[in-house]
N, C-alpha and C positions, 0 to 999 in steps of 0.2 A: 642892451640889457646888461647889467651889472653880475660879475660870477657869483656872488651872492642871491640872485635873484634866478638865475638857470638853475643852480643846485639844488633852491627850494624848489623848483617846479617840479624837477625827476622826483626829488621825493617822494612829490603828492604822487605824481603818477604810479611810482612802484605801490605805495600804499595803496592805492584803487584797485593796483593789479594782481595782488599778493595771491589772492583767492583761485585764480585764475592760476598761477602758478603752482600753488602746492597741489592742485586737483591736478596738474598733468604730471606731476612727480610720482603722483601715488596713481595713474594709469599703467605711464612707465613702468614704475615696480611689483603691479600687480599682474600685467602682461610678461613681465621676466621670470614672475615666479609661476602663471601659470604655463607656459610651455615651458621653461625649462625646470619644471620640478612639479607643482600637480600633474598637468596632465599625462607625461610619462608614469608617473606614478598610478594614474587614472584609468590609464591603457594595462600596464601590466597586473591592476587588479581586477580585470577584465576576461583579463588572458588566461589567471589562475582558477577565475570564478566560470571561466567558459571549457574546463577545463575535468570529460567526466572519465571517471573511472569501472570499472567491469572483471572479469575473472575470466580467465583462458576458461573453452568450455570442449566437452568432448560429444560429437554428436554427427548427423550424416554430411556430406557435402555432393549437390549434386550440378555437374557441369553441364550446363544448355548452349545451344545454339537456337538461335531465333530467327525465323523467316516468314514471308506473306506470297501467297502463290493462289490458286484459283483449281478448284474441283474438277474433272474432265471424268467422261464415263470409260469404265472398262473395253468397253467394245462398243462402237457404233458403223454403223454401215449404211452409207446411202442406196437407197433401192433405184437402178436406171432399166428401163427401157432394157433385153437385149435383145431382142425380136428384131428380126428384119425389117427395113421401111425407115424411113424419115417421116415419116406421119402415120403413127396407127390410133384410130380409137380406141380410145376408154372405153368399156361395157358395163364398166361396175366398181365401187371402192365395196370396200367390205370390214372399216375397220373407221376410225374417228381419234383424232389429235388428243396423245395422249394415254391410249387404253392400253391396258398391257394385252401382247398377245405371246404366245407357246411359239415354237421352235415351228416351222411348216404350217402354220395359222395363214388363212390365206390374207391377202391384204387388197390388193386387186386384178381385175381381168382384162386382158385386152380383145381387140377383135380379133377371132378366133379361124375364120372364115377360111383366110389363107393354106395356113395350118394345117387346117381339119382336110383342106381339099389332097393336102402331101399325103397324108396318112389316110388317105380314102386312095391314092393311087398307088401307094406303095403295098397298100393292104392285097390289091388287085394283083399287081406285081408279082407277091408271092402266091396267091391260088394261082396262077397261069402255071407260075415255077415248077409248083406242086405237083401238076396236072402230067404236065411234060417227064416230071421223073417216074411218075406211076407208069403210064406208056412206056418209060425207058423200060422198066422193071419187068413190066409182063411182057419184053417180046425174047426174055431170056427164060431157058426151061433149067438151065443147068448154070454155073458159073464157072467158068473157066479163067485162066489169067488175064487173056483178052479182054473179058465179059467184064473181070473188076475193073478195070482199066477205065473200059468205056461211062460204065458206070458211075465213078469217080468224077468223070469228066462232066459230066450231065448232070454232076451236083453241084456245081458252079455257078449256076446261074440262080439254084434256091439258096445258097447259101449268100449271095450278093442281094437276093430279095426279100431275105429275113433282115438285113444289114440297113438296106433303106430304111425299113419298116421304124425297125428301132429308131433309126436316124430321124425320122419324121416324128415319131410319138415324143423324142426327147426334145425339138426343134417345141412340138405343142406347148408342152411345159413353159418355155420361156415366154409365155402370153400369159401366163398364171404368175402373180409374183404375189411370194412366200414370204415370212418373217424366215432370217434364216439363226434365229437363235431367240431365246425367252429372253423379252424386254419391254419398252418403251415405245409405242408408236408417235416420232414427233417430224415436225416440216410436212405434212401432208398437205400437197398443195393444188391436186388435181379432183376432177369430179366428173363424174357419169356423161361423157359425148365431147370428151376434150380430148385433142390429138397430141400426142408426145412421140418424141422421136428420142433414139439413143441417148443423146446428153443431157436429156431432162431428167430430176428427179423427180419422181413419182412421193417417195416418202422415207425416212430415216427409223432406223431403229436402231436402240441405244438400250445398254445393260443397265437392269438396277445396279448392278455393283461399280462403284467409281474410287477414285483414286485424288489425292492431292499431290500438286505438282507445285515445288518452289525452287526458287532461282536463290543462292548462295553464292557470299564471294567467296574470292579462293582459301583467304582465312580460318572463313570461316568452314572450309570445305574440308580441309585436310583432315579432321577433328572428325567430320560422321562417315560412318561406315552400315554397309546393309545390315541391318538386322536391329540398329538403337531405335529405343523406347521412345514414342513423341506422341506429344497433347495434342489436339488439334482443337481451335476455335473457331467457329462461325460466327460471322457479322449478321447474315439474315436469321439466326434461331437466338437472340442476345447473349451471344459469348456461351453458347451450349458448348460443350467439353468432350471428348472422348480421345479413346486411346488406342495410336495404333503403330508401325513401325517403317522404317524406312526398307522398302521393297528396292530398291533400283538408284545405284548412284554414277551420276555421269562419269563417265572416265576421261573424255576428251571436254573443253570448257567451251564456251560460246563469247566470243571479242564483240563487243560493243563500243564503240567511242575509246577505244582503249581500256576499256574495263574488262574482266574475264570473268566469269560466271556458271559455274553447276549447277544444275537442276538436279532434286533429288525427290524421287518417286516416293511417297506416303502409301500405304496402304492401310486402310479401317476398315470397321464394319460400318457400311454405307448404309442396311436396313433398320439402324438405329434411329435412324433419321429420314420417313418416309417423303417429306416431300424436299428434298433436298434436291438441288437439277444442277447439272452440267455448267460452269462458268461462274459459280457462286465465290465468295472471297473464302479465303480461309487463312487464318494465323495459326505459325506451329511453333512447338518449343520442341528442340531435338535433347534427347541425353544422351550427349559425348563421353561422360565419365563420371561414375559414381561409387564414392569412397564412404564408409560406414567405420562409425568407433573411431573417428579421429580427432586432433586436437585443432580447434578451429579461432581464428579473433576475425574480430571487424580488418576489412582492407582496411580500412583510418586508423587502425593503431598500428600499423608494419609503416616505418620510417624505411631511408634509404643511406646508409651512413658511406662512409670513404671507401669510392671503389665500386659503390653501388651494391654493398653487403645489406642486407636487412635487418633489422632492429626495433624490439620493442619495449617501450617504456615501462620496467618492472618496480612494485615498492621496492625501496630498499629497509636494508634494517633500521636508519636514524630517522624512518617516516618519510622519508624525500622517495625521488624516482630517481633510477639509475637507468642506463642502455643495456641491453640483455640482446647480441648476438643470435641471430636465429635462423633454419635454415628451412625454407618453404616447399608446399608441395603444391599441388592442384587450386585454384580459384575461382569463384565464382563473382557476382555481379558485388554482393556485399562483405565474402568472407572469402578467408584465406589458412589452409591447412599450414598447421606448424610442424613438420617433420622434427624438431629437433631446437633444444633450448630454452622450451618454458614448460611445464606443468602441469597437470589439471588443476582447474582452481585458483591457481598464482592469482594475484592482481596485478593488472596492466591499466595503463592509461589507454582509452576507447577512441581517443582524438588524439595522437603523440603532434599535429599540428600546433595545437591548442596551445602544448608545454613547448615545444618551438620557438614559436611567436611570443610568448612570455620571456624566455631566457635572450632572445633579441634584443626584446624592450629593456630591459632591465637592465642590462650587463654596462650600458652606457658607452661600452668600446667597440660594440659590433661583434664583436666574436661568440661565437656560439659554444660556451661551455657548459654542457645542457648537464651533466651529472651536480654539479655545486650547486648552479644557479637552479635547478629544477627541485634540489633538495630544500633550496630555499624558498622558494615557493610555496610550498607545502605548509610554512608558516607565516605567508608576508598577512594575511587578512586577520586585522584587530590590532596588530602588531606594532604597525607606523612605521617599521623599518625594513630593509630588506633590499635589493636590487631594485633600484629606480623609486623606490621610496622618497629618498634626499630627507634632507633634516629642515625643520620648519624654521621659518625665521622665529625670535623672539618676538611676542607678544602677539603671534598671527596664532 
């Protein structure tokens, strides 16, 4: 082929191709401009637009702790057998799963038989005693030191047979078995001709008045003290509510897997809630500290500047935000007490992340000069100019 003839060939080809070329020219220059100039521009109007404002406010703040523990009764007591025997009959219940009974309401009886036959020979006992002293008595006319003496002596055997006697009638008792306080008849688990020995329970009684019990880390432990104010919430009544106080705070902790743990005793009024039982869930909110009249912002607008000092985004006078130094008190889950350095009322930036992340974007050199750059901000929308803006090409 003649160079005449290769040269005309490329031509053609470039002309066939030309289309194909200026389309990846103007990819190329459309992907230059947009990451490096819309879309930074795109993000930090973002950043300004995501970006809300609010007024220091002055109102309560109240510090909680939160925990989940489970209901348990004031007092319950398993009722056992104490009667002599490794097997005595049941003769009788006298009560059913659940009823409330009084303090010495009987509950049930055993066989009695035994018993009855002590205090029938103990009873005996003392007439014979009796008997013997009266004869001591009449065969003296007179009393002399002698005479008390003897006398004295020969009351020894009625005052040992008044002793049984007792001993026998109290021994009966324990075939009788009592509520021994106003409650709850629950576990009853025997019935009329069933034999029980010492270590069976017969039946429990348990107080209407109960108590919640929750487990605390140590965090959070340090912070309640007996006598704070706590919510309490049930799961079986749908989040029913009431108010009672911390009665009883562990002093020594409980190690678990290496974790350490306080239980800390609730007390309520438990008749608010009739049928409320033993083992039930319960969610509380404790209050640790509570501060009234003070000046309060969102935790999101307290920054952390050099040093770990805090700071929050105030207007300034040319319309921009400036850092405004501030010094904190007590906090809760969304707000945070300002002891010192802003105002009632002032306006603050409610997200100081927000202006942050804006002055990031923008600045193009990475340094966070949040007073200039945050001032500018305040006017980049509408404007076309301003940090991370960039200037548009001609005819785009």
């Amino acid at each position: 082929m003649s160079m005449k003839g290769f040269f005309g060939k490329a031509w053609n080809v470039a002309i066939r191709h030309k289309a194909v070329i200026a389309v990846g020219i103007l990819v190329l220059g459309g992907a230059g401009y947009y990451f490096g100039v819309y879309r930074p521009a795109r993000i930090a109007d973002e950043s300004v637009a995501a970006v809300r404002t609010g007024t220091v406010e002055r109102g309560n703040l109240r510090v909680t702790v939160t925990g989940s523990g489970q209901v348990y009764a004031r007092k319950e007591v398993a009722l056992n057998p104490v009667a002599a025997g490794d097997a005595i009959e049941v003769l009788s219940i006298h009560v059913e799963n659940d009823r409330e009974v009084k303090e010495e309401d009987l509950i049930a009886v055993l066989d009695t038989d035994d018993a009855e036959k002590s205090v029938r020979d103990a009873e005996l006992s003392l007439w014979n005693a009796k008997i013997k002293m009266n004869q001591v008595e009449d065969e003296f006319d007179s009393l002399t030191e002698d005479d008390r003496q003897a006398r004295q002596f020969q009351e020894i055997p009625l005052r040992e047979a008044e002793n049984r006697l007792a001993d026998a009638k109290e021994e009966l008792e324990d075939y009788y078995i009592r509520a021994p306080f106003d409650g709850v008849v629950t576990g009853l688990s025997v019935a009329a001709g069933d034999s029980v020995s010492r270590s069976d329970t017969v039946a429990s009684v348990i107080s209407r008045e109960m108590y919640a019990r929750v487990s605390l880390n140590e965090i959070d432990a340090v912070g309640v003290t007996e006598g704070d104010t706590v919510t309490l919430s049930f799961t079986a009544f749908d989040g029913t509510v009431v108010e009672g106080t911390v009665s009883k705070m562990d002093t020594i902790g409980t190690v678990s897997q290496d974790v350490v743990s306080y239980d800390a005793e609730i007390s309520f009024d438990s008749a608010s809630l009739p049928k409320l039982k033993p083992g039930m869930s319960v969610d509380v909110s404790i209050v640790t500290e509570e501060k009234t009249g003070v000046l309060s912002v969102p935790i999101a607008a307290v920054g952390s500047g050099p040093g770990g000092n805090p700071y929050v985004m105030v207007l300034s006078d040319d319309g921009g935000f400036q850092r405004a130094r501030v010094e904190t008190g007590v906090s809760t889950d969304i707000a945070i007490e300002i002891v010192s350095g802003l105002s009632e009322g002032q306006e603050i930036v409610l997200n100081v992340g927000s202006v942050e992340a804006a002055t990031v974007t923008g600045s193009g050199t990475g340094t966070n000069r949040t007073q200039d750059a945050a001032s500018s901000l305040m006017h980049m929308p509408g404007t076309g100019t301003g940090p991370g803006m960039g200037t548009r090409p001609p005819g785009m």
